[in-house]
BATORVEX-786806 format. One record per residue: y, x, z of N, C-alpha, C in turn. Coordinates in Angstrom, 3 decimals, padded with zeros to 6 digits. Layout:
BEGIN
> Y;X;Z;Y;X;Z;Y;X;Z
...
END
This chain:
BEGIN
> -006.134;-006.504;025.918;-005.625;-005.807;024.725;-005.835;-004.299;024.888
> -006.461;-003.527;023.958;-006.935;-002.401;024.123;-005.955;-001.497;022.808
> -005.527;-000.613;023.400;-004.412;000.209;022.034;-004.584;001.474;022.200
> -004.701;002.286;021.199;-004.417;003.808;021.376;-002.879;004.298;020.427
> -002.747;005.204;021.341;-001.413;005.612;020.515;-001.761;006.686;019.772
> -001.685;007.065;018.368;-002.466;007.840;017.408;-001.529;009.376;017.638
> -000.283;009.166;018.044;000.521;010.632;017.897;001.389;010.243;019.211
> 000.982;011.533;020.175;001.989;011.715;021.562;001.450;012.910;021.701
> 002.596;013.779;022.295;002.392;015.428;022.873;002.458;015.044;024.570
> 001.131;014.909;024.807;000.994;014.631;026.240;000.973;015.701;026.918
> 000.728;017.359;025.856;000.709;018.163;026.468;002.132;019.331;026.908
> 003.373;018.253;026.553;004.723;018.768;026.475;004.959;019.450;027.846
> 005.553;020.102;027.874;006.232;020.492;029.323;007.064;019.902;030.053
> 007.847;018.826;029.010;008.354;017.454;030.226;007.460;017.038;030.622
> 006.099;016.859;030.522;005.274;015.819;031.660;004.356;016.502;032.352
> 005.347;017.842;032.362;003.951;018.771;033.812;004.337;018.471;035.217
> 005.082;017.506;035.264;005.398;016.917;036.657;004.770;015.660;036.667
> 004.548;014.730;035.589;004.103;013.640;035.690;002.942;013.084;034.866
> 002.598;013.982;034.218;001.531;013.342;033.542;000.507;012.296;033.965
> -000.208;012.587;034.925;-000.963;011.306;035.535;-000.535;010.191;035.912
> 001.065;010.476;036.414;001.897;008.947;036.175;002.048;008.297;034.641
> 002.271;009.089;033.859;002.287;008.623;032.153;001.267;008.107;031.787
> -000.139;008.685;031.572;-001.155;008.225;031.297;-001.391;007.015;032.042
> -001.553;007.083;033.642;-001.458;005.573;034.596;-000.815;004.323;034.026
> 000.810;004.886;033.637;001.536;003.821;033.211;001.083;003.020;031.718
> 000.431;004.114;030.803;000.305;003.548;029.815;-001.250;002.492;030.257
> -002.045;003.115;030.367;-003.350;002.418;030.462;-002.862;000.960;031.431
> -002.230;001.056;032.210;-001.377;-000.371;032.901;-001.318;-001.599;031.562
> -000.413;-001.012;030.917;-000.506;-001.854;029.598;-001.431;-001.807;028.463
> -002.846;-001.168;028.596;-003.570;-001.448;027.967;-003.856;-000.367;026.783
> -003.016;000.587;026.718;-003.054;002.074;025.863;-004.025;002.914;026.858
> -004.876;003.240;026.354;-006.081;004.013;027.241;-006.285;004.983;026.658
> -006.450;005.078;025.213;-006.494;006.374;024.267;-005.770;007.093;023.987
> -005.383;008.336;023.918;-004.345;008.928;022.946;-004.826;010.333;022.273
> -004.283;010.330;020.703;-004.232;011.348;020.313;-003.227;012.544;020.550
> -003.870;013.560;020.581;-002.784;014.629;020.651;-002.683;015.977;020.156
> -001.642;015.886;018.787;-001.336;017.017;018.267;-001.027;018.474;018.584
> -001.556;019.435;018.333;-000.699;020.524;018.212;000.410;020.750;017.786
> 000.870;022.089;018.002;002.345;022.627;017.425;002.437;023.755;017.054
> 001.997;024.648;018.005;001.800;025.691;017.390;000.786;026.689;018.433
> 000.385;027.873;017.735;-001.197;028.433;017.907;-001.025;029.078;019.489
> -000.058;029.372;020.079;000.261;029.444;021.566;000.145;028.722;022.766
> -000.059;027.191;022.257;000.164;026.365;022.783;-001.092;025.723;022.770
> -002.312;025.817;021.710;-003.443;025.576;021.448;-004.010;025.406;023.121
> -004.437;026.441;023.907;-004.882;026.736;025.066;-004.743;025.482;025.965
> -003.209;025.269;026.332;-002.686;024.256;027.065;-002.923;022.781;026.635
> -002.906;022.821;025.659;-003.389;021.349;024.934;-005.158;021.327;025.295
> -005.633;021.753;025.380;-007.021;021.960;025.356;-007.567;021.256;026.340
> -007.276;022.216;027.094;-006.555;021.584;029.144;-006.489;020.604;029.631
> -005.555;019.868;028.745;-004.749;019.077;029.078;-005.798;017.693;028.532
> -006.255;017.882;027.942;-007.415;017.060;027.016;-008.384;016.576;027.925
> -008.737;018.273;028.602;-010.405;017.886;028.990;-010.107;017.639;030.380
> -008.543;017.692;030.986;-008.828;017.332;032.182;-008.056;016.110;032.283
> -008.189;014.784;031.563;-007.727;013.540;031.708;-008.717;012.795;030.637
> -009.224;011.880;030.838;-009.770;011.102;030.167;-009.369;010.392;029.223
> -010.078;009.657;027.928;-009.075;009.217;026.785;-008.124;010.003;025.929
> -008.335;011.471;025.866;-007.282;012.289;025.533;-008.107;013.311;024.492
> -007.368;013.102;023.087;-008.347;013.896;021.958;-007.462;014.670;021.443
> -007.371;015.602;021.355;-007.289;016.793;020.552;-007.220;016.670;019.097
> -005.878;017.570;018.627;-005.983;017.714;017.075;-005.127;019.330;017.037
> -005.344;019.817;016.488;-005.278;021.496;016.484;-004.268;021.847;014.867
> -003.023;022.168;015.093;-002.284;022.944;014.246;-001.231;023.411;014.281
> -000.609;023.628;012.933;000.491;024.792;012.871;001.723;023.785;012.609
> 002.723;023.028;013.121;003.314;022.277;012.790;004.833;022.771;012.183
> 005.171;022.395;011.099;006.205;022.990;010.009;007.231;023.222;010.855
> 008.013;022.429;011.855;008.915;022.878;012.543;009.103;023.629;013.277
> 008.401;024.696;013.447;007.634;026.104;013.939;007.694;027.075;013.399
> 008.117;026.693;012.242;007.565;027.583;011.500;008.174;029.353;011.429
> 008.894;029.513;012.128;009.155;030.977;012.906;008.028;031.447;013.699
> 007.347;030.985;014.237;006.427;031.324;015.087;005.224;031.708;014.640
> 004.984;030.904;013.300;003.530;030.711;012.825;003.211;032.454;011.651
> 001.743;033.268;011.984;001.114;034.040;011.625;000.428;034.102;010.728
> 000.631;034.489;009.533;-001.285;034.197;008.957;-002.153;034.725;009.555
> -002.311;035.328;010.613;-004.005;035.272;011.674;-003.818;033.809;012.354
> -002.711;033.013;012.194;-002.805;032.256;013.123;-003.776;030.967;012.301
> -003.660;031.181;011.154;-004.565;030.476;010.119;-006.200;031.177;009.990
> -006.569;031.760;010.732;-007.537;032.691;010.621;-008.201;031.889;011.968
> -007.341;031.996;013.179;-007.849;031.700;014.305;-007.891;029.973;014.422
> -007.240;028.847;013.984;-007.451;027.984;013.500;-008.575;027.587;013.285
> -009.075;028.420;011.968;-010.392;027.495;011.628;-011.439;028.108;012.507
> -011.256;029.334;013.243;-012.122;029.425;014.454;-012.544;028.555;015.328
> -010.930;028.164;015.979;-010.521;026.732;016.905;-011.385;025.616;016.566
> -011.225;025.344;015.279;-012.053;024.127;014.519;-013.428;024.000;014.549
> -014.109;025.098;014.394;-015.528;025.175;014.355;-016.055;024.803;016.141
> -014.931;026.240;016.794;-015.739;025.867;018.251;-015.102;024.476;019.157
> -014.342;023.604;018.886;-013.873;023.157;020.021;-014.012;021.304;019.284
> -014.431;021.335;018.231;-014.619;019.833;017.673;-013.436;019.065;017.555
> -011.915;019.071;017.301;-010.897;018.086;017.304;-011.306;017.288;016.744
> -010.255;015.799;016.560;-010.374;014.735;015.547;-009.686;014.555;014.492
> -009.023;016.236;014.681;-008.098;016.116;013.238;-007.518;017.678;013.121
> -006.958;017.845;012.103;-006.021;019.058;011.952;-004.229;018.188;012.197
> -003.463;019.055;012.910;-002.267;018.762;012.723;-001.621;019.156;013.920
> -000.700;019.279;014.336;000.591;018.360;013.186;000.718;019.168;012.583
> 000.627;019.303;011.152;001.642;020.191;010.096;001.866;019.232;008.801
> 002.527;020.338;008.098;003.187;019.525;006.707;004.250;019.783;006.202
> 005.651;019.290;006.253;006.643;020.332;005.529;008.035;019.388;006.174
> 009.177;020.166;006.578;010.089;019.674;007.227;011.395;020.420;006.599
> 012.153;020.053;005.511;013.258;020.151;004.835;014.299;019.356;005.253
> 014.045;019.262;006.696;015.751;018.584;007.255;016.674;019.392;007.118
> 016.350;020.615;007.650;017.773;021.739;007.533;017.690;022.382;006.880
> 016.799;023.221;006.525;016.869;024.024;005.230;015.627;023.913;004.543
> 015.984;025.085;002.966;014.925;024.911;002.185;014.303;026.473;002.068
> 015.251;027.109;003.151;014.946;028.312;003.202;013.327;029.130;003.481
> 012.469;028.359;003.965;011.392;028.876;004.412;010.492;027.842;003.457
> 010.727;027.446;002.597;009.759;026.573;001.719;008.510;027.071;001.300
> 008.589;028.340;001.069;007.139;028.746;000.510;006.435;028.591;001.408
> 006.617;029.502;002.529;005.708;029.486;003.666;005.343;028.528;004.184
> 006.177;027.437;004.261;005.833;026.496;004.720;004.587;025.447;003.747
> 005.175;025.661;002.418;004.129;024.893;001.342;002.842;025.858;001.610
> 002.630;026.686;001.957;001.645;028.171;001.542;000.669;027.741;003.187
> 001.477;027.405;004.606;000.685;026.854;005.391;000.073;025.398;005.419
> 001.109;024.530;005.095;000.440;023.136;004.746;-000.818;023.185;003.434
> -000.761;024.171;002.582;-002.003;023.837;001.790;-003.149;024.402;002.151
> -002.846;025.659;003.060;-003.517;026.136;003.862;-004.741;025.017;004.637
> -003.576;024.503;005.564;-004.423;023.860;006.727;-004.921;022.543;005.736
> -004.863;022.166;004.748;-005.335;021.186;004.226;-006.913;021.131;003.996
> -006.752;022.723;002.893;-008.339;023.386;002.746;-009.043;023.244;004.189
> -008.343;024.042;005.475;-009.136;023.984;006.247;-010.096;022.354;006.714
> -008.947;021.371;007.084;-009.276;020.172;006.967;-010.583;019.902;006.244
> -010.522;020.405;004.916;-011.500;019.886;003.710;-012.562;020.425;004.540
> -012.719;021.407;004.457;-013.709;022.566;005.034;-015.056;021.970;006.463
> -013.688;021.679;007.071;-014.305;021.079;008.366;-014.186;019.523;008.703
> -014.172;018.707;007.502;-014.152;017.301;007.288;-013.926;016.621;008.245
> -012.746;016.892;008.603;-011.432;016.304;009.362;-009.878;015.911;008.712
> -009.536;014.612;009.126;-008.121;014.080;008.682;-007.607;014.855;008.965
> -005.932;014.742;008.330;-004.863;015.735;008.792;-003.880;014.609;009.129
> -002.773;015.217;010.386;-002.129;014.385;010.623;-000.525;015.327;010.317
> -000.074;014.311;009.298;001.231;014.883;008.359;002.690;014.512;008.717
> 003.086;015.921;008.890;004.815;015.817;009.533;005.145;015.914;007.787
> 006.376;014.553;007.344;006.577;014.967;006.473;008.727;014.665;006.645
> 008.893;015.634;006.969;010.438;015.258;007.257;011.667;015.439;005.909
> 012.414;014.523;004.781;012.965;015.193;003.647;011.762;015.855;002.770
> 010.854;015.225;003.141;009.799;016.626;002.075;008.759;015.137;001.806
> 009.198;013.666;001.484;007.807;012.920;001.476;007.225;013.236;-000.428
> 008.079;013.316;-001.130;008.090;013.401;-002.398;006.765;014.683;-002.447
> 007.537;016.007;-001.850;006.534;017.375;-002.140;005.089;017.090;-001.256
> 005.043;016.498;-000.541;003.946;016.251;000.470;002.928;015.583;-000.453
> 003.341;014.216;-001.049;002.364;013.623;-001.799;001.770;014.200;-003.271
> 002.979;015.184;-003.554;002.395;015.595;-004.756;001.809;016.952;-004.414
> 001.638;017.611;-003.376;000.505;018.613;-002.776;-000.555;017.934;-002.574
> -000.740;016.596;-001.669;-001.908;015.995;-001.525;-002.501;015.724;-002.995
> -001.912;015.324;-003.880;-002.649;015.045;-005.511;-002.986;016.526;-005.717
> -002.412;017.184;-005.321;-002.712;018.553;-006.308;-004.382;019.110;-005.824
> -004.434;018.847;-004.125;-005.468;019.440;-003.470;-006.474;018.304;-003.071
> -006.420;017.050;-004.408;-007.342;016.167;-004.044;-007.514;015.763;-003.043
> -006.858;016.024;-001.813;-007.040;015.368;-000.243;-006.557;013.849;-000.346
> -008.132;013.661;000.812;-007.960;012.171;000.932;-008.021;012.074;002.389
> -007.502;010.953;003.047;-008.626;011.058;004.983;-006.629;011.514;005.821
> -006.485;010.626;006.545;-005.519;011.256;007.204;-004.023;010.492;007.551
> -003.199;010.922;008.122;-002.123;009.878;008.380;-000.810;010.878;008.260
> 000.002;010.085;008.261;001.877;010.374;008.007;002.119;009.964;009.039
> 002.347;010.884;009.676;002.987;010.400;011.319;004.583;010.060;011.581
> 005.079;009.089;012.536;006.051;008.436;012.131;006.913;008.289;010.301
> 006.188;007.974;009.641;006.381;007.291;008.242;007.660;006.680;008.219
> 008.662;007.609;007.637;009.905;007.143;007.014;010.521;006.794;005.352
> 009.457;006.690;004.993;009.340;006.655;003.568;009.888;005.504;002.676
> 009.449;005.286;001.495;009.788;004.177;000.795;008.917;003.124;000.752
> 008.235;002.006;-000.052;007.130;001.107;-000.241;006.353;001.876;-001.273
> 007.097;002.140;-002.600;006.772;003.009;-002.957;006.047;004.332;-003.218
> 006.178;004.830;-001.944;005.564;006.366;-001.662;004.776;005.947;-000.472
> 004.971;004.675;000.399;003.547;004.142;001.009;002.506;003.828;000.765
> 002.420;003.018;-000.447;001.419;002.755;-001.686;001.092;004.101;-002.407
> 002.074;004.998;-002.691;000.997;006.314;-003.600;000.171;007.197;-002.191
> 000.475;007.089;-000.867;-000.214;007.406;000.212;-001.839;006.717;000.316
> -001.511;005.555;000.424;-002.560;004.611;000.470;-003.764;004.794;-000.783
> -002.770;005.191;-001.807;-004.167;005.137;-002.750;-004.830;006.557;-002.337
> -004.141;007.429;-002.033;-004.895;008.848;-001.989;-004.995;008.552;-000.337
> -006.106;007.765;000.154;-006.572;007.332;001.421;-006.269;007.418;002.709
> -004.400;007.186;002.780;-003.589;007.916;003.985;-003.178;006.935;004.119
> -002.961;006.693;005.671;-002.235;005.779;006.576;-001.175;006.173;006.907
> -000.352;005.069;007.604;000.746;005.259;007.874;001.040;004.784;009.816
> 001.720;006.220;010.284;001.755;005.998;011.728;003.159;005.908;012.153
> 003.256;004.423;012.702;004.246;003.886;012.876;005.040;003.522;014.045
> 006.116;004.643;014.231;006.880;005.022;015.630;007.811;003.605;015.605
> 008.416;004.227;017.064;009.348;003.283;017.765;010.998;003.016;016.606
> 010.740;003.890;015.849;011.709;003.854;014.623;011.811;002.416;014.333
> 010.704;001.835;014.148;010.983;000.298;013.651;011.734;-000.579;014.604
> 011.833;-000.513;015.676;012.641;-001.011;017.191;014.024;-001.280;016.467
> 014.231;-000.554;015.840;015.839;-000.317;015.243;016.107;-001.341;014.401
> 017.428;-002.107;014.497;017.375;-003.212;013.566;017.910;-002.780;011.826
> 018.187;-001.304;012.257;018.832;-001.240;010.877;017.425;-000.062;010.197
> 016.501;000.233;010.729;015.018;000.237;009.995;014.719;-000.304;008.942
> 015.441;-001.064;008.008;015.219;-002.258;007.154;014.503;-001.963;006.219
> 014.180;-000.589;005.663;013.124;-000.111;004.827;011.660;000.209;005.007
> 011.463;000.772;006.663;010.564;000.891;006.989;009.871;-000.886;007.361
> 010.772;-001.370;007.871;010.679;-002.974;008.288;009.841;-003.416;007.533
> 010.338;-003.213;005.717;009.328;-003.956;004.844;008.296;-002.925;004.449
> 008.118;-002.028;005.027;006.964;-001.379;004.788;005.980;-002.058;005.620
> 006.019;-002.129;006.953;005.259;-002.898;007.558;004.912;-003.982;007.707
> 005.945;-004.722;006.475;005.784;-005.703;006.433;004.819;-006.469;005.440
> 004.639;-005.200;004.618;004.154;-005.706;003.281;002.739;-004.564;002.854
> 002.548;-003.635;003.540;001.367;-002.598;003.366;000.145;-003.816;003.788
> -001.374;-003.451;003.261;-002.013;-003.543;003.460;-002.040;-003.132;005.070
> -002.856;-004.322;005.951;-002.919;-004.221;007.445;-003.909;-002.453;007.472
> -004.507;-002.168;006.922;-005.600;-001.191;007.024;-004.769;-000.128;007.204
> -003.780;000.242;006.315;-002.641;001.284;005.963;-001.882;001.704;007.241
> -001.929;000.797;008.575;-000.904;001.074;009.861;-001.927;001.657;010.698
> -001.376;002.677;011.407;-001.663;002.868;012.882;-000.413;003.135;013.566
> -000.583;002.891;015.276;000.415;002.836;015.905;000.794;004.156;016.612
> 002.142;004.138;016.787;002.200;005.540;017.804;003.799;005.875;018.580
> 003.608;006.662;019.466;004.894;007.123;020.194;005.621;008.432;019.993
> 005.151;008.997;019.636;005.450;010.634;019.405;006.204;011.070;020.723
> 005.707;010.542;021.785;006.305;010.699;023.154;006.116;012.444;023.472
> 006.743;012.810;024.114;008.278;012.289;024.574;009.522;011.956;023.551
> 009.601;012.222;022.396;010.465;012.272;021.378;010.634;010.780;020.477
> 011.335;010.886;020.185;011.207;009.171;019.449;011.247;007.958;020.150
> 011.909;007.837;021.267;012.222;006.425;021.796;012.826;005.237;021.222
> 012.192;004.328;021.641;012.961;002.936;020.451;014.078;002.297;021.060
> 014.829;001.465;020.548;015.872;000.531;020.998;015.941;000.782;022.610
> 015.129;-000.060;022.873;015.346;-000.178;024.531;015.106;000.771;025.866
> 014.582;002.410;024.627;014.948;003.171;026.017;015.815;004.639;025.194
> 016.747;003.889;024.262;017.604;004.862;023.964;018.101;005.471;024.819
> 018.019;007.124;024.425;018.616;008.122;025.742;017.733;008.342;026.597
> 016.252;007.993;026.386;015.433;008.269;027.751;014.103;009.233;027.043
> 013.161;009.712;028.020;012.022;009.799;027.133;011.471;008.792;027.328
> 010.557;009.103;025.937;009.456;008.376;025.412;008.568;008.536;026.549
> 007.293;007.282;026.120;006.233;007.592;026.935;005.390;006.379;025.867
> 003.795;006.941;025.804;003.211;005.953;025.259;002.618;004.934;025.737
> 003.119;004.203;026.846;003.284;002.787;027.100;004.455;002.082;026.638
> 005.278;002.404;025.802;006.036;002.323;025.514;005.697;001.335;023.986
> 004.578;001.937;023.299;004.252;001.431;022.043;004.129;-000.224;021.786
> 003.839;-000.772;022.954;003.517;-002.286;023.187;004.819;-002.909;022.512
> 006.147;-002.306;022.819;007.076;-002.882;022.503;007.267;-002.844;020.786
> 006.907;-001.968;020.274;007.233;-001.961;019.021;005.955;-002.527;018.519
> 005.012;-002.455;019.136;003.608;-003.921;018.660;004.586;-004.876;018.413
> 005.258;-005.329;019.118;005.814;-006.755;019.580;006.347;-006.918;018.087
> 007.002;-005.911;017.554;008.227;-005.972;016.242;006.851;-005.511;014.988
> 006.192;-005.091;015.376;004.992;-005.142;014.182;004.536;-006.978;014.070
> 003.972;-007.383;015.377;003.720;-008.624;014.882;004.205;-009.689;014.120
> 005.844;-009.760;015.078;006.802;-010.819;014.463;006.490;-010.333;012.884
> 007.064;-009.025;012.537;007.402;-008.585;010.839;006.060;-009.641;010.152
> 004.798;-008.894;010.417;003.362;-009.677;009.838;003.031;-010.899;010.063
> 003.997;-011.748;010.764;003.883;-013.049;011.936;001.774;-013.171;012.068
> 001.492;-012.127;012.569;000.457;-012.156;013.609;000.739;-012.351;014.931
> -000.399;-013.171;015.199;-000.798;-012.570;017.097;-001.228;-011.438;017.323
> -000.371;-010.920;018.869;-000.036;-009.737;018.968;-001.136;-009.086;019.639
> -002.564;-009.665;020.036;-003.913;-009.324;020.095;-004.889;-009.088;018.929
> -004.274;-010.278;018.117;-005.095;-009.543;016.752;-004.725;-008.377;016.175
> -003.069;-008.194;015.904;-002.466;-007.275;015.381;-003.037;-005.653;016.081
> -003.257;-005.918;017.538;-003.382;-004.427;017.961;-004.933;-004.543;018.109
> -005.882;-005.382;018.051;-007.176;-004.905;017.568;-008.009;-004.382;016.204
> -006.520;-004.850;015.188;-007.194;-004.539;014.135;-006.222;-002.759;013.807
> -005.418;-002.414;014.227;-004.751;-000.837;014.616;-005.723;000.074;015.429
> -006.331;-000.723;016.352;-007.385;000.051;017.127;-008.171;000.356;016.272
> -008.742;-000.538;015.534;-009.760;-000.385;014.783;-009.275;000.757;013.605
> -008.461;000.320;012.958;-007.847;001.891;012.196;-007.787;002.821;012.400
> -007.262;003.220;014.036;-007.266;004.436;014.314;-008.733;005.420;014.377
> -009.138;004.340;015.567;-011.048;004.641;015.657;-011.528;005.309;014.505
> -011.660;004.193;013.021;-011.894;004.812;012.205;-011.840;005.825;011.365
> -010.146;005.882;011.266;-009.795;007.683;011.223;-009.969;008.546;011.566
> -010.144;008.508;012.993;-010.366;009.689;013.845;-011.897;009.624;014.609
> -012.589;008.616;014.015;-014.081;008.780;014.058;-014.082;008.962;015.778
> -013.137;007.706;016.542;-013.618;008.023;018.014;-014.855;006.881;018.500
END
C-alpha cells in the first residue's frame, strides 16, 4: 500500500529533533510521499532544506492567513520570485481564517486573491486554509475563475463540497473524521465523488481520536484510511490507491 499525505509541516520546529524518525515511521506504514506547505515568507528558506534534504518531500510555497501579522506586500513580490526559481507543486497554505476575528479581512481577502493570480500565473494548484471563511473562499474562487487545487482539512457542508468540486477542487481530509461526532464531514466522505478526496495529517497539528493530546505525525493517516474505507465500504488498498492517484494528479508528482 503506497500513500502520500497531501498536507504535513514536516518542516515545524517540533521535528528538528526527530524528523528522520517521522519520515522512517511513516514510510514503515507505507506513506513515502509528503507534501509540504508553507506559512510564512521567513520560513520559506527552512522548508526548502528540509525538502531537498529528505527524499519524497515536495514543496508548496506561501503566505498562510493565520500569519497574517507577519505577512508584507514585498512578501508577495518575492513569492512569485520563489515560484519561478525553485519549481513547487503548489502555492499555499493560504486563504482566509475568520475564527477570531474579522478584523484583518481585507488584507487577508487582498492576499488570498493575490496568491491565487499568482497560482494562475505559474499554473500551479493552491492549497486552501479555509477556517469560518468556507462561504467567502468559494465565492472568491467564482469571482477569480480558479480552478486546480485543494481545501485542506475540509470542514464544510455537502453542499459547499459539491460547489468546490464543480469549480475543480478537492477535498483534503484530516484526522478530524477519527471523531465520532464528525457526522457532517462523515457524510461528506461518504457521499463525494471518490475523485474529490485526498488524504492528509496536517502533522504536527490535528491528531485524531487515538492520539488525542499527542502530536501528529503522518503515519498516522493509515488510521483515518481505515474510517474512510468503512464510511465508502471499500477495501482499504483500493481506497488508498485510488487517493494516491488523486493526489499525484494534483500535484503533477
Amino acid at each position: 500500500m503506497r500513500l502520500i499525505d497531501s498536507h504535513c509541516h514536516l518542516d515545524d520546529d517540533r521535528f528538528d529533533e526527530r524528523r528522520s524518525e517521522v519520515i522512517a515511521a511513516a514510510a514503515d506504514v507505507g506513506v513515502t510521499r509528503m507534501i509540504v506547505p508553507a506559512t510564512s515568507a521567513n520560513r520559506w528558506e527552512k522548508l526548502k532544506l528540509v525538502c531537498a534534504h529528505h527524499d519524497g518531500l515536495y514543496a508548496a510555497y506561501g503566505l498562510h492567513p493565520m500569519f497574517i501579522e507577519q505577512h508584507q506586500a514585498i512578501h508577495l513580490r518575492e513569492l512569485d520570485e520563489w515560484l519561478e526559481r525553485e519549481a513547487p507543486v503548489a502555492v499555499g497554505e493560504c486563504g482566509l481564517d475568520f475564527f477570531h476575528t474579522r478584523v484583518d479581512e481585507k488584507w487577508q481577502k487582498q492576499l488570498f486573491q493575490e496568491q491565487l493570480q499568482l497560482a494562475d500565473n505559474h499554473r500551479l494548484p493552491v492549497i486552501i486554509h479555509a477556517r469560518k471563511a468556507m462561504d467567502e473562499v468559494i465565492s472568491l474562487l467564482r469571482r477569480q475563475g480558479r480552478q486546480g487545487g485543494v481545501i485542506h482539512s475540509f470542514a464544510g457542508s455537502e453542499q459547499q463540497a459539491r460547489q468546490l468540486y464543480d469549480l475543480g477542487f478537492k477535498l483534503g481530509i484530516s484526522a478530524t473524521l477519527s471523531f465520532e461526532r464528525a457526522r457532517k464531514l462523515r457524510a461528506v466522505v461518504a457521499l463525494m465523488p471518490l475523485d474529490a478526496l485526498l488524504l492528509e495529517s496536517d502533522a504536527p497539528d490535528q491528531p485524531g481520536a487515538s492520539h488525542r493530546g499527542q502530536q501528529n505525525m503522518p503515519a498516522y493517516i493509515v488510521e483515518h484510511l481505515q474510517t474512510m474505507a468503512e464510511l465508502r465500504q471499500l477495501d482499504i488498498a483500493d481506497l488508498a490507491a485510488a487517493l494516491t492517484r488523486n493526489t499525484e494528479s494534483l500535484f503533477k508528482l
